[in-house]
C-alpha positions as CSV (number, residue, x, y, z in Angstrom):
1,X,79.4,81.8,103.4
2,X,77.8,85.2,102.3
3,X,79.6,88.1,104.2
4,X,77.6,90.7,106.1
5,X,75.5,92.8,103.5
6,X,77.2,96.4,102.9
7,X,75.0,99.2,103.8
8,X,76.7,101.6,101.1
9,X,77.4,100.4,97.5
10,X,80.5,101.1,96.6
11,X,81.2,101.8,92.5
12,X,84.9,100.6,91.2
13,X,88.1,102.8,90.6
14,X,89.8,103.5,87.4
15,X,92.8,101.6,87.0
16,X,94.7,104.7,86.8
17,X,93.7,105.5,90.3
18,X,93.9,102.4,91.9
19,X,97.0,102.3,94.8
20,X,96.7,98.9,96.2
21,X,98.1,95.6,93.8
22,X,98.2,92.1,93.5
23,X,100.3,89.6,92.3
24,X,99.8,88.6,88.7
25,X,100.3,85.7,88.2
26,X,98.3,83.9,90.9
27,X,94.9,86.3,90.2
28,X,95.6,85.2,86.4
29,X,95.5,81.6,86.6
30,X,92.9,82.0,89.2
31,X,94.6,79.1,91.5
32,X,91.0,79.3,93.9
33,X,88.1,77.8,92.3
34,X,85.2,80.7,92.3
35,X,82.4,78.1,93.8
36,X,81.5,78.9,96.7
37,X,81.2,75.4,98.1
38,X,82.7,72.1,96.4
39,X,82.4,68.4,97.4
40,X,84.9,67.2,99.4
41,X,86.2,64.6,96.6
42,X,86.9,67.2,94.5
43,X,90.7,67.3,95.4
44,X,92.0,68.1,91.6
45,X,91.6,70.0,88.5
46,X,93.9,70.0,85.7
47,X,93.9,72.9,82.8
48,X,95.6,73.0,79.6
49,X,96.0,75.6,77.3
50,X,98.7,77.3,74.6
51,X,101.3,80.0,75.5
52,X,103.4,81.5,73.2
53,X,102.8,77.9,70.4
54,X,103.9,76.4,73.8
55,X,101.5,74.1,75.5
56,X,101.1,75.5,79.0
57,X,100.0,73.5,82.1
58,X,98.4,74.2,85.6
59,X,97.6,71.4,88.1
60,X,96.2,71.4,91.5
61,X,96.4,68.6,94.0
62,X,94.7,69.2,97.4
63,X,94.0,66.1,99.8
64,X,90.5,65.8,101.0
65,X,91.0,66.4,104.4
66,X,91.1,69.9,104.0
67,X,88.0,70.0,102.2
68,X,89.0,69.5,98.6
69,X,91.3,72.2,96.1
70,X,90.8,75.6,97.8
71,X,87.3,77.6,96.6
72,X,85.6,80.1,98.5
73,X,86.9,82.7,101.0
74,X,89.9,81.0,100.5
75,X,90.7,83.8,97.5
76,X,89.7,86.7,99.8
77,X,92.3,85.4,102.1
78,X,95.0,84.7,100.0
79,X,94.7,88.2,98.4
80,X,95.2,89.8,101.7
81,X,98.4,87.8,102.7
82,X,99.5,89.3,99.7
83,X,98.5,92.7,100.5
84,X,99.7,92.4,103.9
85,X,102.8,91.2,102.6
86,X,103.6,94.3,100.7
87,X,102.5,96.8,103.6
88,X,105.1,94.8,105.5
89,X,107.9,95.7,103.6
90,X,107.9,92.6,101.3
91,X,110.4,91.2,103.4
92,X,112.9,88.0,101.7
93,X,112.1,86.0,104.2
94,X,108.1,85.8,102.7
95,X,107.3,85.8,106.0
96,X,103.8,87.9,106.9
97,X,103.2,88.6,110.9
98,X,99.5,89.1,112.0
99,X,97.1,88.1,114.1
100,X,94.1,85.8,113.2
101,X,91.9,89.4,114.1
102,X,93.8,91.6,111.8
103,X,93.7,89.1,109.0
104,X,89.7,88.3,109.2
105,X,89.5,92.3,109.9
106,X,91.8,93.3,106.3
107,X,89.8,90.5,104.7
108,X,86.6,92.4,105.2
109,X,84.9,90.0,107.8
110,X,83.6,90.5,110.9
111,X,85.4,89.2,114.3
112,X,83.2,85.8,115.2
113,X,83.3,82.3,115.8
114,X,82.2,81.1,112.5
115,X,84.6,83.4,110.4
116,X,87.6,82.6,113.0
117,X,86.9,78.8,111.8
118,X,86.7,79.6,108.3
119,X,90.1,81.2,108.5
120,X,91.5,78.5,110.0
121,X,90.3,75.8,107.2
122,X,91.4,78.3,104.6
123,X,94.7,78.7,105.8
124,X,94.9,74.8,106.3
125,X,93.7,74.1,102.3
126,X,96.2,77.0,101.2
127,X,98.6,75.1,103.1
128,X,97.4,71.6,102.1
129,X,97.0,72.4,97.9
130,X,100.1,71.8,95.8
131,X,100.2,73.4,92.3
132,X,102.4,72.4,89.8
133,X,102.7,75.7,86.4
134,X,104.6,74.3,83.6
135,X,105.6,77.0,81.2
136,X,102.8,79.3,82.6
137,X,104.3,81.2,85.4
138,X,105.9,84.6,84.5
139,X,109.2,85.4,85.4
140,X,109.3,89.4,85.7
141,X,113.1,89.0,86.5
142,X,114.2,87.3,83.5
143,X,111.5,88.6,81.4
144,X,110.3,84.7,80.4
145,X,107.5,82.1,81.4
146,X,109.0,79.0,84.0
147,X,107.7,76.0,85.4
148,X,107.3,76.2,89.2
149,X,105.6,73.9,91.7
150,X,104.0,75.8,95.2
151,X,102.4,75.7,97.9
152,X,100.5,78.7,98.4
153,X,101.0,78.8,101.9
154,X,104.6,77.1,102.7
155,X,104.3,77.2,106.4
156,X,102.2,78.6,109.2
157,X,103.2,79.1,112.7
158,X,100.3,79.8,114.8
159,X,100.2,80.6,118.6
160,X,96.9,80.7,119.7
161,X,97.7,81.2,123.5
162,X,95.8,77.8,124.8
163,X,93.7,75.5,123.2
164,X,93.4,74.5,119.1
165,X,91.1,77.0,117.5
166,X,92.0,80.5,116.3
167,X,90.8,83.5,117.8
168,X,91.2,87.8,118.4
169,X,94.8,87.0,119.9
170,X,95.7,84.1,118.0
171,X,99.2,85.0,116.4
172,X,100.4,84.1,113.4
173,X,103.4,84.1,111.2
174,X,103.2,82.9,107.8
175,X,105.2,82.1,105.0
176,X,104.5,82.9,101.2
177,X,105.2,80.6,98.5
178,X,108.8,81.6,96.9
179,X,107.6,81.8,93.8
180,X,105.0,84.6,94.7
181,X,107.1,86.6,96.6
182,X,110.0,86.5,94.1
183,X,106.7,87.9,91.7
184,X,105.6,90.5,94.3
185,X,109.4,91.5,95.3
186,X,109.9,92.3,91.6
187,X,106.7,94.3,91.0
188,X,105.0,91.5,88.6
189,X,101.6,92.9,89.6
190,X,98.3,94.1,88.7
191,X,95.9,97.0,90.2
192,X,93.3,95.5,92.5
193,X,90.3,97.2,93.8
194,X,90.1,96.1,97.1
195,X,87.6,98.7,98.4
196,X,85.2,97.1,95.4
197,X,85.9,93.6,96.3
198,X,85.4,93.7,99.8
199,X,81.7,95.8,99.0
200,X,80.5,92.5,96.9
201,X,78.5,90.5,98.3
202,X,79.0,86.9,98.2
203,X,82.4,85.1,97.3
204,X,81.5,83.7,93.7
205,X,81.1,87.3,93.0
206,X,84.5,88.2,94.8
207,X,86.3,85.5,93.3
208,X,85.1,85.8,89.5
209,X,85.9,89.5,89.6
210,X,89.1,88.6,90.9
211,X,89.7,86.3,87.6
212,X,88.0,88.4,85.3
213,X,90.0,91.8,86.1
214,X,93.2,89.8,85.6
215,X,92.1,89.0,82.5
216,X,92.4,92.2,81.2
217,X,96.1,93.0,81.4
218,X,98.3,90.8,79.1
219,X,100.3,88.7,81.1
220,X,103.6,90.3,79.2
221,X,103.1,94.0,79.3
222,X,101.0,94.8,82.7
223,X,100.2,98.4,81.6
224,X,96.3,98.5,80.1
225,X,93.4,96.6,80.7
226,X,91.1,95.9,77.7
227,X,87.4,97.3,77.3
228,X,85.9,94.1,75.9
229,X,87.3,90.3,76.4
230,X,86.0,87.7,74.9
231,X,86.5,83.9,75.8
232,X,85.1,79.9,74.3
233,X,82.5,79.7,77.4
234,X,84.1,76.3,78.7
235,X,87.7,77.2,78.3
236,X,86.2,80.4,80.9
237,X,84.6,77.5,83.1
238,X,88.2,75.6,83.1
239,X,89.6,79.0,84.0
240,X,87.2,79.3,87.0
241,X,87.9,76.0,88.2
242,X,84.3,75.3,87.5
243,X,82.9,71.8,88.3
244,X,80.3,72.0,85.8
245,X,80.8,71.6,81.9
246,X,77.3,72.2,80.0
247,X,77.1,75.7,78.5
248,X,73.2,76.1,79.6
249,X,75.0,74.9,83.7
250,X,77.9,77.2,83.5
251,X,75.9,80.3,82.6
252,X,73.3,79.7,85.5
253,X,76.4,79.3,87.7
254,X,78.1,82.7,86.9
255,X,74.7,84.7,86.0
256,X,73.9,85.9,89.7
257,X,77.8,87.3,90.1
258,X,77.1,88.6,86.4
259,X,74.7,90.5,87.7
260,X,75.7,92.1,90.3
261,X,79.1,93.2,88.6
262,X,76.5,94.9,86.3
263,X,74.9,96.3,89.0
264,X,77.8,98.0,90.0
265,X,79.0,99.2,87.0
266,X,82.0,97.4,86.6
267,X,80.6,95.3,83.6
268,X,78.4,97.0,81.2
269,X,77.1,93.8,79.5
270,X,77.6,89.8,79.4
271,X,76.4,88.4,76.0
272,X,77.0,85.0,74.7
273,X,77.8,84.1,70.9
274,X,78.2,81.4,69.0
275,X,76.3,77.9,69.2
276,X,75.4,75.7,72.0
277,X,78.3,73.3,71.2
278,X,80.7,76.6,70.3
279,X,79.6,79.2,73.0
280,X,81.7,82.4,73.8
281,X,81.1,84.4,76.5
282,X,81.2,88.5,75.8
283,X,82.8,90.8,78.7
284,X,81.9,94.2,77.9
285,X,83.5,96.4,81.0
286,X,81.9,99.5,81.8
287,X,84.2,100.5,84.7
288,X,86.6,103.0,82.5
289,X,87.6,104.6,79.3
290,X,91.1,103.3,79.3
291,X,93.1,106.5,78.9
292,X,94.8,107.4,80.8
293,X,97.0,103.2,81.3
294,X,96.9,102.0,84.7
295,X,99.8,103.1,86.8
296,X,103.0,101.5,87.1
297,X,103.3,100.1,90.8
298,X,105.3,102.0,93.7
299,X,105.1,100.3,96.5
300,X,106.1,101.6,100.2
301,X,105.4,100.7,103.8
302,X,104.9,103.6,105.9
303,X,103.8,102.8,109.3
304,X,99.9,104.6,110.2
305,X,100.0,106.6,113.1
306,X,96.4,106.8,115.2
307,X,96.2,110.3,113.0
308,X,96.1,108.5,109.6
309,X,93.3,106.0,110.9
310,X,91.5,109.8,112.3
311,X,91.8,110.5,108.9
312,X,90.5,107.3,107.3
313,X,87.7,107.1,109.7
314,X,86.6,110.5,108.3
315,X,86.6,109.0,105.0
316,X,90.0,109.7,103.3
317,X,91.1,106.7,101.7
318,X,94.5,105.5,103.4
319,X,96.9,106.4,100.6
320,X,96.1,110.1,100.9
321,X,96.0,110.0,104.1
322,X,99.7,108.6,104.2
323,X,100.2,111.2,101.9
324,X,99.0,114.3,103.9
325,X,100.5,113.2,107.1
326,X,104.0,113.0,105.4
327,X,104.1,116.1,103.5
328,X,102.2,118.2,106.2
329,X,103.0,116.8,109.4
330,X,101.4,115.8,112.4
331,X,101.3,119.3,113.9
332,X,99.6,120.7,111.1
333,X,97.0,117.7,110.4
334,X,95.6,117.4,113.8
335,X,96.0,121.4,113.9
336,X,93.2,121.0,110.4
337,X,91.5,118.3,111.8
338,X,90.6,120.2,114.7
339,X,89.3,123.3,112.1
340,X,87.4,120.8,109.8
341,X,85.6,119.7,113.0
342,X,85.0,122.9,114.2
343,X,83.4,123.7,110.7
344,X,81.0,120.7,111.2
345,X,79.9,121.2,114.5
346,X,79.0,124.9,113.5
347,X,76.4,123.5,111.3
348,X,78.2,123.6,107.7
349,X,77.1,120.2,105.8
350,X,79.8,119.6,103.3
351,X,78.5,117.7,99.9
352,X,82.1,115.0,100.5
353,X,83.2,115.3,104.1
354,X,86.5,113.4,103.3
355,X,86.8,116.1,100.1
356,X,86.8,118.8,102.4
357,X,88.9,117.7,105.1
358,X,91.4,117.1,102.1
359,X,91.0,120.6,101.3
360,X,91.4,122.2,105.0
361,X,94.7,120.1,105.3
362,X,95.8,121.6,101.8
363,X,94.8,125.0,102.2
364,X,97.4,127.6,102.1
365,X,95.3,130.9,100.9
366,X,93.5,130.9,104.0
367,X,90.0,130.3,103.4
368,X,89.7,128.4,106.7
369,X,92.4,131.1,108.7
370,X,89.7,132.3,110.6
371,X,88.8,129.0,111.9
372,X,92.3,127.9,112.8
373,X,92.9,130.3,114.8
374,X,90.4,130.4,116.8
375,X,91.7,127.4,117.8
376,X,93.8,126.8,121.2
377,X,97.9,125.8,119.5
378,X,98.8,122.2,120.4
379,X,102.0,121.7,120.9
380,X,101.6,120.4,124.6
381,X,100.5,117.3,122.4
382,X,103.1,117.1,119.9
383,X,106.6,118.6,120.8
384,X,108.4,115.3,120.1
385,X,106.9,114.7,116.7
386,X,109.3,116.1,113.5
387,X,107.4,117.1,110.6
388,X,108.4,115.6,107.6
389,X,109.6,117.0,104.3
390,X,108.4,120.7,103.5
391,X,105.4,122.7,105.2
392,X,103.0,125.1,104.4
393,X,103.9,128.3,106.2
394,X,102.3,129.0,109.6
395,X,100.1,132.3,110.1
396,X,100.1,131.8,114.1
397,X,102.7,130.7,116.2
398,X,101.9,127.5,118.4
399,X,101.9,128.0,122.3
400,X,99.4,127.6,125.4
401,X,97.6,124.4,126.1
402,X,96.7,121.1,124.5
403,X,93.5,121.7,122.7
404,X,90.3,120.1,124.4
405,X,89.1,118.9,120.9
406,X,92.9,116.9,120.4
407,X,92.5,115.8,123.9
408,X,89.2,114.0,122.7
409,X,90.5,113.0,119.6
410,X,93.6,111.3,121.4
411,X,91.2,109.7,123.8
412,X,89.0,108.2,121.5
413,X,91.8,106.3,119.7
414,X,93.1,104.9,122.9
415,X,89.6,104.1,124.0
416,X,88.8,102.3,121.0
417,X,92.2,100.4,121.4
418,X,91.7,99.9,125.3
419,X,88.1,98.3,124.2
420,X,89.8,95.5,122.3
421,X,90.0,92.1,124.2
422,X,93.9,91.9,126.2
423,X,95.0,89.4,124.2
424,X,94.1,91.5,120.6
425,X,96.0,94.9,122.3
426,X,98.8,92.7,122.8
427,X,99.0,90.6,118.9
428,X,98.6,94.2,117.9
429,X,101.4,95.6,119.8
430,X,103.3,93.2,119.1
431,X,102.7,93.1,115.5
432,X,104.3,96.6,115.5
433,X,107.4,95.6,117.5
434,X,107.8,93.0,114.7
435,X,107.6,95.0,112.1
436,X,110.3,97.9,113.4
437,X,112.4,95.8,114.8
438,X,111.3,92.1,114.7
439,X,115.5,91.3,112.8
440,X,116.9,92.8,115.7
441,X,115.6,90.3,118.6
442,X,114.9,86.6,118.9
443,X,111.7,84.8,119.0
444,X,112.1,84.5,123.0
445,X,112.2,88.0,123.3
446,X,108.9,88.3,121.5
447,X,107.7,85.4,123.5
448,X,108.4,87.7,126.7
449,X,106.7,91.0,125.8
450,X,103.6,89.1,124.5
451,X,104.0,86.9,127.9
452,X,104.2,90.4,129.9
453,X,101.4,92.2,128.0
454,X,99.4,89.4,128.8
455,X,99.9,89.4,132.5
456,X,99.5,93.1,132.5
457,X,103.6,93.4,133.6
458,X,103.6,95.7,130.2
459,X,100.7,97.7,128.8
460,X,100.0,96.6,125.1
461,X,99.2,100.8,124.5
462,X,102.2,101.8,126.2
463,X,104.1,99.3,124.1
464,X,102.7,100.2,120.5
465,X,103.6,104.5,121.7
466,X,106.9,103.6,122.6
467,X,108.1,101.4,119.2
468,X,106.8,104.4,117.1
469,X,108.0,107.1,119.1
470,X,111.3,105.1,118.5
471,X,111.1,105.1,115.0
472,X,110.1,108.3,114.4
473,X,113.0,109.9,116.8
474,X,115.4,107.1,115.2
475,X,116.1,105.4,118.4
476,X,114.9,101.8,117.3
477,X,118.2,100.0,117.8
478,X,118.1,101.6,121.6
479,X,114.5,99.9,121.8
480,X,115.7,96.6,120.3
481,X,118.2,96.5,123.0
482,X,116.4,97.3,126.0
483,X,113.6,95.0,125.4
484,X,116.7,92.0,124.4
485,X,117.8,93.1,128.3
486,X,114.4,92.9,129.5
487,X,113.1,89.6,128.2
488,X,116.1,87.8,128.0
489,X,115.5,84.3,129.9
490,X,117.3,84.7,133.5
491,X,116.9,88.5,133.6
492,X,113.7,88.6,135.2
């Protein structure tokens, strides 16, 4: 299932610049098979191969009810759960809380029927497919390779609020294998483009750039990819879970992702050596000049505030924005925001919008003074809100009214949230009460709030304000307790 074609093309990152990871070990072995569709008796694979003058195994087992061993979108979606798992804190439990909207939304896929069913079958083969790594799974911890045997999925609990299929609201809560969150809660992981992913096209392409890129760290030292890797063409096809084992099949297979990798410029050539009984495959990448190595991971949850998603909707990619809302504050980001709108609307066309919003935020020479203050102060809006860590000195005291421009700025978010079906304002609220303070009440009590946003008793909006208004005021154990009073059965 191709997704929805991209209207801009989107070049990869350096390693060095990439912020978002993955775990290693899964996108190394490449435990989804890059077709894109698979007969339905093709419920196995098996791949041998030497590790250290140790003969390494890696089995798949997958019954055919779920459609065969998991292929497709199936890798988009398991690459998410991991990447959700980490923004959630990378809890011990492995445990990821979402809804079926949020998790077709992160995956890059559009909210409809079709995609909603595909999730549903991809969760149920991640679920279904049993993998057995003998001496091939790293073990960051005790610096050595172990045998482990996984379930990708270990158990999904899914509440889809009447009826069978998944939909906006449909919430769900899902477990990790141990093994992979044991890798990803001890940082065994890799730099992973998602931007770039999600901007290819069709899932082959997705799913062998998945593969390939993990290809290019050694498994043992994680630090720096290679320029050029070269692989025996059918031990690459056994790699990709390929069906097909003729040199002249495999190359027609993995041309059309081949090209458009090339296209992009994150391959700069795919030759093939050797002859046709002893064929290598050539990756020559063209995305970087390895210096300086790709960064060491630091991975942090920090909640986004409707401000970071102005900021990413301008075009600031979300770390910075994270980033500027920390260091500066809200106060003086929306006070910025206002002035880099201001700038627009006077008719100045900036070459990089999301560079120069960047640069009004930073600015502490005063280039843009002029058009700060001419705008009204905003404190009206933001009195409650602490600004975090240090700020840049203020040329102009704050005072008088709410500024019509924030006004606007607040109304769109809550527009854009109050447009959402009921039952998706509620998962998402709710998602948020989980994450603050989901140890500190009991599934009933969750049962109630979603029960009352659902009947309109609580408003999913007023909900999602008032968890991080908590949090940032550090009042969540007062929250945690009045919503245990309020939804505990026999005190309504």
């Amino acid at each position: 299932m191709p997704r929805p074609r991209k209207k801009v093309t989107v070049h990869p990152q350096r390693p060095a610049e990439i912020t978002r990871f993955d775990e290693a070990n899964s996108a190394r072995l490449g435990l989804i098979c890059v077709q894109e569709r698979i007969p339905s008796d093709y419920t196995r694979w098996d791949h041998e191969w030497t590790v250290e003058d140790r003969t390494a195994r890696l089995t798949c087992i997958s019954p055919s009810e779920y459609g065969g061993v998991p292929h497709g979108l199936d890798g988009d979606f398991a690459t998410t759960l991991n990447l959700m798992y980490l923004e959630q804190g990378s809890p011990d439990s492995g445990e990821v809380n979402t809804t079926a909207y949020q998790l077709l939304s992160k995956s890059g896929f559009p909210d409809s029927g079709q995609y909603y069913q595909a999730l549903q079958e991809s969760l149920d083969r991640l679920k279904g497919a049993t993998y057995a790594a003998s001496e091939s799974w790293r073990d960051k911890r005790y610096d050595r390779w172990t045998t482990v045997k996984f379930n990708i999925i270990e158990q999904i609990d899914a509440d889809t609020a009447g009826g069978l299929a998944f939909g906006s609201g449909t919430l769900l809560r899902i477990r990790l294998a141990r093994p992979v969150v044991q890798s990803l809660r001890a940082q065994y992981v890799k730099p992973l483009d998602m931007t770039f992913v999600q901007s290819l096209n069709r899932s082959l392409t997705r799913s062998l750039y998945r593969i390939l890129d993990a290809r290019r760290y050694d498994p043992v030292h994680l630090s720096e990819p290679v320029t050029v890797l070269h692989i025996p063409l059918q031990q690459w096809a056994r790699e990709c879970k390929l069906l097909e084992t003729m040199p002249a099949r495999i190359r027609r297979n993995l041309e059309g992702a081949h090209q458009e990798l090339i296209d992009r410029g994150y391959l700069r050539s795919v030759t093939y050596e050797g002859t046709r009984l002893s064929t290598a495959i050539v990756y020559e990448f063209g995305d970087v000049q390895v210096n300086p190595p790709a960064p060491e991971p630091s991975l942090q949850v920090i909640a986004d505030s409707p401000l970071v998603e102005a900021l990413c909707r301008e075009g600031v990619v979300l770390p910075v924005a994270r980033k500027l809302v920390h260091q500066y504050g809200e106060l003086h980001v929306t006070t910025r925001l206002e002035a880099f709108q201001s700038l627009l609307s006077s008719g100045y066309s900036p070459k990089k919008r999301s560079a120069l919003l960047v640069d009004v935020i930073k600015d502490e020479d005063g280039k843009y003074t002029g058009v700060v203050q001419d705008l009204p102060a905003l404190t009206g809006k933001l009195e409650t809100q602490t600004p975090v860590g240090e700020r840049p000195s203020r040329t102009k005291k704050a005072a008088g009214a709410p500024s019509t421009e924030l006004d606007e700025l607040t109304e769109r978010m809550n527009s854009e949230f109050n447009a959402l079906p009921r039952d998706e304002q509620a998962a998402r609220a709710l998602t948020q009460v989980r994450m603050f303070v989901g140890r500190e009440l009991r599934e009933h009590h969750l049962r109630g709030l979603m029960a009352a946003m659902l009947s309109g008793e609580a408003d999913p909006l007023e909900v999602q304000r008032e968890v991080i208004r908590a949090a940032s005021e550090l009042r969540l154990p007062e929250f945690a307790q009045r919503l245990r009073e309020a939804h505990e059965p026999g005190n309504g």
